[in-house]
C-alpha positions as CSV (number, residue, x, y, z in Angstrom):
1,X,84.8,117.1,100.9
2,X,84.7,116.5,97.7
3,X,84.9,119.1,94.7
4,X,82.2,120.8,92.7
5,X,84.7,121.3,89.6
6,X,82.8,118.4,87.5
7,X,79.9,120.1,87.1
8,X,81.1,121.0,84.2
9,X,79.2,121.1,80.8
10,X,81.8,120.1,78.5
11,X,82.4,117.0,80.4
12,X,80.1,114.6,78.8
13,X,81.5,110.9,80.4
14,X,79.0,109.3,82.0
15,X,78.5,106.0,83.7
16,X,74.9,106.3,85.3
17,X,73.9,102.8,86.9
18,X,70.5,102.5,88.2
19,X,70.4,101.0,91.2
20,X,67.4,98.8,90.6
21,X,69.8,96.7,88.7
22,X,72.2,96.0,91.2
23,X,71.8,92.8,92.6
24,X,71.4,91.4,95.9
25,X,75.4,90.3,95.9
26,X,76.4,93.3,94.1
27,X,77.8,94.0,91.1
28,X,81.5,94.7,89.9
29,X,81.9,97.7,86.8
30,X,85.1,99.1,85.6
31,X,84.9,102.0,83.4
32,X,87.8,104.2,81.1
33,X,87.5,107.5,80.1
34,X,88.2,107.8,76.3
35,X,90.7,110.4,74.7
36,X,87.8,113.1,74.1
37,X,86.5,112.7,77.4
38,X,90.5,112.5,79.1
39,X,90.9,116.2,77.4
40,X,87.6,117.8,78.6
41,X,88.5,116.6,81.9
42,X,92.3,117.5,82.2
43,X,91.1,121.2,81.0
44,X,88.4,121.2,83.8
45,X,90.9,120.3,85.9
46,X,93.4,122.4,85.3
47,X,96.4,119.5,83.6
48,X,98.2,119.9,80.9
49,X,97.0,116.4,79.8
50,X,95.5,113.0,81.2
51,X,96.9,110.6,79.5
52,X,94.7,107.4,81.1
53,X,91.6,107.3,83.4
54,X,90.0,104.6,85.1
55,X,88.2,103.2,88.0
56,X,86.8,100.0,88.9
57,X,84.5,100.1,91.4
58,X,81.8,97.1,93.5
59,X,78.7,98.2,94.5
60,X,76.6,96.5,96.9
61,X,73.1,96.8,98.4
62,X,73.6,98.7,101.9
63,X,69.7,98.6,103.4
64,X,67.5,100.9,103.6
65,X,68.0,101.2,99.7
66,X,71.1,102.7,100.2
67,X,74.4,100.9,98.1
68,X,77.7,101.1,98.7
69,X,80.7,101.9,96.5
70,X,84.0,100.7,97.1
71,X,87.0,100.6,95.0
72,X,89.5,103.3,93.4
73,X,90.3,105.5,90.8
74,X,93.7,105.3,88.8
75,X,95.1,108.4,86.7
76,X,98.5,109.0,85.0
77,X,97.9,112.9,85.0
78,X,100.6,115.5,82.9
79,X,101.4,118.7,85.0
80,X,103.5,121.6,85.3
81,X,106.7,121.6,87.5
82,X,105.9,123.8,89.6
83,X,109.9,124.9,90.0
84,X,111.1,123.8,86.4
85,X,107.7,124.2,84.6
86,X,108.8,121.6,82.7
87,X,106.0,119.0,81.8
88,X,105.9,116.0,84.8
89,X,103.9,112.8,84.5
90,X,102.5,111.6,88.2
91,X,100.8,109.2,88.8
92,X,96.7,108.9,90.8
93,X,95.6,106.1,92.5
94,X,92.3,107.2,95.1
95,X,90.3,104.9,96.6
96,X,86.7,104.9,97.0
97,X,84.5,104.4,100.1
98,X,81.1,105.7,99.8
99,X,77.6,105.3,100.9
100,X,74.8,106.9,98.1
101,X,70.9,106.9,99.3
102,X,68.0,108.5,97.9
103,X,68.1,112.2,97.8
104,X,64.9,112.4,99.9
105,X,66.3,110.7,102.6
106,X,69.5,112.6,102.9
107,X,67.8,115.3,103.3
108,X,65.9,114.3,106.0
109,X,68.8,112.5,107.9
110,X,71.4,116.2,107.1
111,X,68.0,118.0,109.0
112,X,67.9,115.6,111.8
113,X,71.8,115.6,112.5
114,X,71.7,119.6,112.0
115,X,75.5,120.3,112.6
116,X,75.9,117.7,114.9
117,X,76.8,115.2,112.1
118,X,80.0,112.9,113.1
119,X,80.1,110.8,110.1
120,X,79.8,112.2,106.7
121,X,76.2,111.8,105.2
122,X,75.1,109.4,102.9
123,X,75.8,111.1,98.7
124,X,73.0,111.6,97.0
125,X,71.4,109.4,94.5
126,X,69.9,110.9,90.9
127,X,66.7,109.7,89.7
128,X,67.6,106.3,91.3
129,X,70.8,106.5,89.5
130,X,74.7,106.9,90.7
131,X,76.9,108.2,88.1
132,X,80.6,106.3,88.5
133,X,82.1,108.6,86.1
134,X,81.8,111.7,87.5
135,X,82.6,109.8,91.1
136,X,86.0,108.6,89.2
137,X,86.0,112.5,88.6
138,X,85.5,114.0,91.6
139,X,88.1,111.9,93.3
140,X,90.5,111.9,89.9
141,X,90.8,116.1,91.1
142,X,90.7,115.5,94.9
143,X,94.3,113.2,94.2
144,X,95.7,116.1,91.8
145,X,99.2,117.3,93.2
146,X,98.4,121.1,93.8
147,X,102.4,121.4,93.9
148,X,103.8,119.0,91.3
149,X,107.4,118.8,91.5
150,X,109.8,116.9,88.8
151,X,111.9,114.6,90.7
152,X,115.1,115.9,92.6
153,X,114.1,119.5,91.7
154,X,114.7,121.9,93.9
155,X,113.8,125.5,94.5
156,X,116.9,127.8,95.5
157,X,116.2,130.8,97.7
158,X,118.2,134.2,96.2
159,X,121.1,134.7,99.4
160,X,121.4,138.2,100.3
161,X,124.9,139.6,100.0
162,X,126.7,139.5,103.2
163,X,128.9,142.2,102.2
164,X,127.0,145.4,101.7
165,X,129.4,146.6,98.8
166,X,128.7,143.3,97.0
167,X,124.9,144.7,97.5
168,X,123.2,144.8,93.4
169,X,122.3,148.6,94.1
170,X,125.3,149.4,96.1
171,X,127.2,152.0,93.2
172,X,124.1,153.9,94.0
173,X,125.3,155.2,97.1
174,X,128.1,157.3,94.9
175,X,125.1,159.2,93.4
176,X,124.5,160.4,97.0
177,X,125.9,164.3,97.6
178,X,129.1,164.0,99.9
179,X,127.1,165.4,103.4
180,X,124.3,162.6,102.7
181,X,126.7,159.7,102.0
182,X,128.1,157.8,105.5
């Protein structure tokens, strides 16, 4: 499943190949996000900053006019610790295994499969067009660390006192009239 998050309309990378153009042994394309585009995505995304972006990807003629794309996406992506909060750099690499077909006839192959489907349908192509940037995207957010942690930090859990005296609010219990205290 892959997010809906790069919808958004201040993310203006695009990489639209039409698939007319592909050729019958396929075709190879690497694409890198730019500094402008980097920042409109790490705030889409929820980073602090994203410092590099890219994805390299072969696409290849599937039948029925469907293509496959194979390949990955690489990311150095800047995050918060989630313990320290200080800033932590990891780093993204999500590969890419796909099967797009013309929108018409995904539809009619998710109505004949109904909930029955086994295998994930094929995505859905635009206009005759498959946009690798916002592919490299989708799957840049789907390899985000929701729980970044800087290395060898650790979260410490507060230990209860075992004494009751050594208890925070235990000079409390003086307040208590004489009959109440025991």
């Amino acid at each position: 499943m892959r997010s809906s998050k790069t919808h958004s309309p201040e993310i203006t990378w695009a990489a639209p190949v039409a698939v007319a153009d592909i050729p019958d042994d396929g075709a190879d394309i690497a694409i890198e996000a730019n500094e402008a585009n980097r920042a409109a995505i790490a705030r889409v995304a929820g980073l602090r900053d994203l410092p590099r972006l890219a994805a390299s990807f072969h696409l290849s003629p599937a039948g029925r006019g469907e293509v496959r794309v194979a390949g990955h996406v690489s990311a150095v992506v800047g995050q918060t610790c989630v313990v320290t909060l200080e800033r932590v750099e990891n780093l993204i690499e999500e590969p890419v295994d796909l099967i797009f077909a013309p929108a018409e006839a995904v539809a009619v192959r998710q109505d004949a499969q109904g909930d029955d489907a086994g295998d994930d349908p094929p995505e859905p192509m635009v206009d005759g067009k498959i946009d690798l940037a916002k592919l490299a995207v989708e799957f840049l957010i789907l390899g985000i660390d929701p729980y970044p942690r800087k290395s060898g930090a650790t979260f410490e859990t507060i230990q209860a006192p075992v004494d009751p005296a050594d208890h925070p609010f235990a000079g409390l219990a003086s307040l208590k009239p004489p009959a109440e205290q025991g």
